[in-house]
C-alpha positions as CSV (number, residue, x, y, z in Angstrom):
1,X,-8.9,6.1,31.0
2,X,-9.2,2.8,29.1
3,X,-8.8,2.1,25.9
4,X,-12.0,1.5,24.2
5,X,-12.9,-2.0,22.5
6,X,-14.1,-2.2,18.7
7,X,-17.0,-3.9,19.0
8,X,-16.6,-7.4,18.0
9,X,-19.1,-9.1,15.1
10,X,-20.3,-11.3,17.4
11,X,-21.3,-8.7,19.7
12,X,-23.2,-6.9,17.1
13,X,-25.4,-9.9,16.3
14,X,-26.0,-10.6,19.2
15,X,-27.4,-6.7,19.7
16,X,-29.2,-6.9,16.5
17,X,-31.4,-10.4,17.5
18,X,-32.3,-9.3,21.0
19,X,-33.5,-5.9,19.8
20,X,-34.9,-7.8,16.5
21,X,-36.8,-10.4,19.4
22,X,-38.2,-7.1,21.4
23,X,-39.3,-5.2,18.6
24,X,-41.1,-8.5,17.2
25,X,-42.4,-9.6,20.4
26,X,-43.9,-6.2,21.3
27,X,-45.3,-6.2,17.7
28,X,-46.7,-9.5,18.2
29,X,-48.0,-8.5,22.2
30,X,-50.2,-5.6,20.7
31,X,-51.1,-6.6,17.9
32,X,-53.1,-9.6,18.7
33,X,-54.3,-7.5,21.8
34,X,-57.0,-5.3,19.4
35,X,-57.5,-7.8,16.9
36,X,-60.5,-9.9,16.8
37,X,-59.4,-12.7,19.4
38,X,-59.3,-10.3,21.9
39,X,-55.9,-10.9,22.9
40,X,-53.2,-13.4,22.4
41,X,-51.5,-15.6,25.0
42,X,-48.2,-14.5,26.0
43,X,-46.5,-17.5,25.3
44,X,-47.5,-17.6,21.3
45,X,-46.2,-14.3,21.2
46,X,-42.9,-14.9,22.8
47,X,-42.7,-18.5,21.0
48,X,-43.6,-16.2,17.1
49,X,-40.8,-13.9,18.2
50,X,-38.1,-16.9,18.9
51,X,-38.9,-18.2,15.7
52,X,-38.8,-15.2,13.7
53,X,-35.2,-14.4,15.9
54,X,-34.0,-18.4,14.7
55,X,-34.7,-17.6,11.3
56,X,-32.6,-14.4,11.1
57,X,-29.5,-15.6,12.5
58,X,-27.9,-17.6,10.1
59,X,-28.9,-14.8,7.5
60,X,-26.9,-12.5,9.9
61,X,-24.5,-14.8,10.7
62,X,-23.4,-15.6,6.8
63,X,-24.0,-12.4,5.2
64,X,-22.9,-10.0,7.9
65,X,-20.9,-11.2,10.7
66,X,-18.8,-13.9,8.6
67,X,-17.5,-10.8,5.8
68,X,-16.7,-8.5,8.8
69,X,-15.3,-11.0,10.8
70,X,-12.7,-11.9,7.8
71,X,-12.3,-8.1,7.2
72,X,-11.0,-7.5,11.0
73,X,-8.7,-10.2,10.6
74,X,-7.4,-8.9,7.5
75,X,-7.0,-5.6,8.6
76,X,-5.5,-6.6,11.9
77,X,-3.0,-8.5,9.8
78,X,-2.3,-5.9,7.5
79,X,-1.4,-3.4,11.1
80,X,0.9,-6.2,12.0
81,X,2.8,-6.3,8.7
82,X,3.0,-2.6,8.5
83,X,4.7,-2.3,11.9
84,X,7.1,-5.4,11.1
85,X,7.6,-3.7,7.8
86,X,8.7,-0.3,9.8
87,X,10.9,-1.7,11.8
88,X,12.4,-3.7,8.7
89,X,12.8,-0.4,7.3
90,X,14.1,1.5,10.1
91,X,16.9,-1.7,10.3
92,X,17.2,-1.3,6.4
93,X,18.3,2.7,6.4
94,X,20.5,2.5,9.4
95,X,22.4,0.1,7.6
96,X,22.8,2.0,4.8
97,X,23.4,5.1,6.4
98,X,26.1,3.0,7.8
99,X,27.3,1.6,5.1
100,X,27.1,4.0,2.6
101,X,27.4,7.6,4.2
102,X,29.6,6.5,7.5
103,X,31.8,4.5,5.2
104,X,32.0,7.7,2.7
105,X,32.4,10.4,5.3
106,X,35.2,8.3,7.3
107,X,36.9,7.9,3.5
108,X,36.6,12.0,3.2
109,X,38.0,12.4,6.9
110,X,40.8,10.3,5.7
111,X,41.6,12.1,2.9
112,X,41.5,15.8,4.5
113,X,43.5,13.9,6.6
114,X,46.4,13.0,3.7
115,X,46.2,16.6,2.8
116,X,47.0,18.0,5.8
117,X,49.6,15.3,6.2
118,X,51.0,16.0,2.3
119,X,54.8,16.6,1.8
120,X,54.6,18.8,-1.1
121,X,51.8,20.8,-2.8
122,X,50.8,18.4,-5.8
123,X,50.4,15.8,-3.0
124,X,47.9,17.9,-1.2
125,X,46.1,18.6,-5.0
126,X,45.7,15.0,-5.8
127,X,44.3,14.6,-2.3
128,X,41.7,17.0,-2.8
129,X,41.0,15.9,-6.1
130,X,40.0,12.5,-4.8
131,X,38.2,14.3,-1.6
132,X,36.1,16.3,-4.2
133,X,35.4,12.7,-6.0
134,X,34.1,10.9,-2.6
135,X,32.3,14.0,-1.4
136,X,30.0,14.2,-4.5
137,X,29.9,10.0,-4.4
138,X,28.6,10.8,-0.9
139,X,25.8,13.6,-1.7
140,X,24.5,11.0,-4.8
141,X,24.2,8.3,-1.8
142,X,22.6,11.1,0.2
143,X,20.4,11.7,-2.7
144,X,19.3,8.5,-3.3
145,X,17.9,7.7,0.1
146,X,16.2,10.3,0.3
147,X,14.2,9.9,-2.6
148,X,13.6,6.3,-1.5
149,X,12.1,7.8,1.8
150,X,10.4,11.0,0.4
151,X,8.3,12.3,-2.6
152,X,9.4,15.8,-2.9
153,X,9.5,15.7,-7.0
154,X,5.9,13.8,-6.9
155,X,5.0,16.9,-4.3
156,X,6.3,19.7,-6.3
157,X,6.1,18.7,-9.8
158,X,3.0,16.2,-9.8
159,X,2.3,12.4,-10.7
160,X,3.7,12.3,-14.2
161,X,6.9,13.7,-14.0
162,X,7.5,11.7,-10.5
163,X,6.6,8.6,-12.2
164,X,8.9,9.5,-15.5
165,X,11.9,10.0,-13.4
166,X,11.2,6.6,-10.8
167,X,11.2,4.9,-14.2
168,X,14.4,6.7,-14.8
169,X,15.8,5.7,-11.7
170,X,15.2,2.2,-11.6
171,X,16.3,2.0,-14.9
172,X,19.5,3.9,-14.5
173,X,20.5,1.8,-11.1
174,X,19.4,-1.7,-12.4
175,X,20.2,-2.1,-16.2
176,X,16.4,-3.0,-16.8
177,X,14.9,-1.7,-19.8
178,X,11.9,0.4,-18.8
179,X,9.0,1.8,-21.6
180,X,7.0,4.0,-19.9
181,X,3.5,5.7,-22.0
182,X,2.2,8.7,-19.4
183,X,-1.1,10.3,-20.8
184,X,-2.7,12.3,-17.7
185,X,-3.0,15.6,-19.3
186,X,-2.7,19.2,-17.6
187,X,-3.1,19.8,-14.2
188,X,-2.8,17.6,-10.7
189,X,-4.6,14.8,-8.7
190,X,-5.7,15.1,-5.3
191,X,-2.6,14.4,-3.3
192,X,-3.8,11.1,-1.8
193,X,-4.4,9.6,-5.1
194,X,-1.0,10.5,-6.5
195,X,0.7,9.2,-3.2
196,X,-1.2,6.3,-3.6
197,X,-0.4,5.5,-7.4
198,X,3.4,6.5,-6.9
199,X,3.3,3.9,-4.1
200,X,2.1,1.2,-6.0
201,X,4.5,2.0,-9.3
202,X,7.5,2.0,-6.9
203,X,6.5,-1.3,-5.4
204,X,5.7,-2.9,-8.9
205,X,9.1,-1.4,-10.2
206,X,11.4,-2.9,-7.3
207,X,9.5,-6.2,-7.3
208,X,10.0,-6.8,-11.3
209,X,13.8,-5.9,-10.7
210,X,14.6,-7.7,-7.4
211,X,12.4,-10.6,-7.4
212,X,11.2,-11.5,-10.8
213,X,15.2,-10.6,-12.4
214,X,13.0,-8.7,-15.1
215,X,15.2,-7.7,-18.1
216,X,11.9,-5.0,-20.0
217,X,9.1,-3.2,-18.2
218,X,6.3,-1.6,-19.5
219,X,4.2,1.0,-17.3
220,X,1.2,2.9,-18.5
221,X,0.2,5.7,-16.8
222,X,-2.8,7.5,-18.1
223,X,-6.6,9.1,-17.5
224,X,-9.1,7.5,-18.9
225,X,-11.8,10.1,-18.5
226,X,-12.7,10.5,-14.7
227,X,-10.4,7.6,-14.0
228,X,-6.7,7.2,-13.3
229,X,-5.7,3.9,-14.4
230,X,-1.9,2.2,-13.6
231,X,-0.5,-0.8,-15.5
232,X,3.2,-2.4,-14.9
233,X,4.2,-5.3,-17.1
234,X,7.2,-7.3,-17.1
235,X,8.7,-10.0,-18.9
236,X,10.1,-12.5,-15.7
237,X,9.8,-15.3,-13.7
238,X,6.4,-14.7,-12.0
239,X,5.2,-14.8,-9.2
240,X,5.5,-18.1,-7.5
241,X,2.7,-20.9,-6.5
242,X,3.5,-20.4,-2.8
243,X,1.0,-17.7,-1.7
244,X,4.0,-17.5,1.1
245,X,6.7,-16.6,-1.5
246,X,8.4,-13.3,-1.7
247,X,6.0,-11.7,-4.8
248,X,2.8,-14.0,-4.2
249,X,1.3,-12.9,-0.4
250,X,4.2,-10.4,0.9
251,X,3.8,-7.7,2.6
252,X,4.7,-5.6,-0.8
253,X,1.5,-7.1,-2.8
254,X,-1.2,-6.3,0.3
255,X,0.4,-2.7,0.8
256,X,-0.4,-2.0,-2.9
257,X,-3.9,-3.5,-2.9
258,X,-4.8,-2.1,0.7
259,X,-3.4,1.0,-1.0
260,X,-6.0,1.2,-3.6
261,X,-8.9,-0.2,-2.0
262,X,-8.7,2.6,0.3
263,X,-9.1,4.9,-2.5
264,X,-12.2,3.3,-3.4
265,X,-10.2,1.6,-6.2
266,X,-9.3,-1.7,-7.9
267,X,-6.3,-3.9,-7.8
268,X,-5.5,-6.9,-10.2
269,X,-2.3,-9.1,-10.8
270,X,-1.8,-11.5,-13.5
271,X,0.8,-13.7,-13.4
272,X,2.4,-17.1,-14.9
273,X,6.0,-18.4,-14.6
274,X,6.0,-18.4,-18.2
275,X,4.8,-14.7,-19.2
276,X,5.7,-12.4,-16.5
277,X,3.3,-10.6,-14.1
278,X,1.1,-7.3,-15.1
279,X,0.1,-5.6,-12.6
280,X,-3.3,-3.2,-12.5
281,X,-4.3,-0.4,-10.3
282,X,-7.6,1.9,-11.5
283,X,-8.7,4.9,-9.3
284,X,-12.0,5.6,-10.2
285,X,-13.2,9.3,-10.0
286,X,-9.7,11.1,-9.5
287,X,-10.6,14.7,-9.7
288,X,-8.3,16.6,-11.3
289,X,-7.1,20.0,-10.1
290,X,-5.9,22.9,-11.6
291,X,-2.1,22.9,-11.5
292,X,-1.0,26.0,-9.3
């Protein structure tokens, strides 16, 4: 079978005029055929429906076909970013597999290698001893790309407490200074919404510490009464004029805002050279659920 088109915008006004010039033209046809002239000649009615097609098609054309038209392209730019992003990522973690575990579990091969190798029994103990030390280096690497990849702790234990311990991450691996406020109350989100605002915190978080060189943060997380609102501040460089730069139109800044317009939501960034960037994401009518 073949794959089956989207129909294009163009297509669809097209559609829309030459049923709108039927429908008129039959209208016209027999109407004037009981009024009190007896009939109508066919050309008046054909030349009433052209104009009545002329005048709708720029209405069409700017209010309808022009939006969707921008919309496709948008959208069809935001599918190619996300698979250049995956394969960026896919790149990204098999260096770091190499580079951190294969490095790590070649060091610990090594050293079960020196103990079986020692001369005398202290030898072998101060091998294992520094076996133990790049095993448990090794599970923390383990550890941390996992939670780079996954959400189990935003799964199992809900928004809040993910978000509390991201902030504790970043904050731990990067020296930043991170205030966080979290007021969401008892009980849990629907999962899309939390995967959604976790996504946009963890994007905010790594572009204020990689591309902004942020030294305080300041996230507020809380519910605002039938809405779940988001807010990362931070105190560095900005984003940059360029809408091409590396925190202005990225790929990071449309995930987050395609992110919550999905969710019905709204997405907002304010930002100058001179007073950092805050970042905004409000998710209106997050239903809470009972926490099981």
């Amino acid at each position: 079978m073949q794959p089956v088109e989207a129909i294009s915008p163009i297509r669809v006004l097209v559609i829309v005029l030459v049923v709108a010039f039927g429908v008129e033209l039959a209208f016209m046809i027999f109407a004037e055929r009981d009024g009190p002239t007896g009939g109508r000649d066919f050309l008046v009615s054909l030349l009433d429906a052209l104009f009545v097609v002329a005048a709708l098609w720029p209405v069409l054309w700017i209010f309808v076909v022009r939006p969707l038209r921008a919309t496709i392209a948008e959208r069809r730019t935001f599918l190619d970013r996300t698979l250049a992003i995956q394969e960026e990522e896919r790149s990204r973690l098999a260096r770091d597999l190499h580079d951190e575990l294969g490095q790590a579990q070649t060091a610990v091969l090594l050293g079960a290698r020196s103990i079986m190798n020692a001369a005398t029994l202290a030898d072998a103990k101060i091998g294992a001893e520094k076996v133990v030390q790049m095993a448990a280096s090794t599970i923390e690497s383990s550890r941390r790309l996992a939670r780079g990849l996954a959400t189990g702790v935003l799964t199992d234990l809900g928004l809040a407490v993910a978000a509390d311990r991201l902030c504790e991450d970043v904050a731990s691996a990067s020296g930043t200074a991170i205030e966080r406020t979290i007021r969401t109350g008892s009980g849990r989100y629907d999962p899309e919404i939390e995967i959604a605002a976790y996504r946009v915190l963890q994007e905010s978080l790594n572009n204020a510490v990689r591309h902004a060189q942020a030294t305080r943060l300041q996230v507020v997380l809380e519910d605002t009464g039938g809405s779940l609102r988001l807010t990362v501040s931070d105190n560095g460089v900005g984003m940059p004029r360029d809408p091409s730069g590396s925190r202005g139109g990225g790929f990071g800044i449309q995930g987050m805002r395609q992110r919550v317009l999905l969710r019905d939501g709204a997405f907002s960034i304010m930002s100058s050279q001179a007073g950092g960037t805050v970042i905004s994401a409000t998710f209106p009518h997050a239903r809470k659920r009972t926490a099981s």
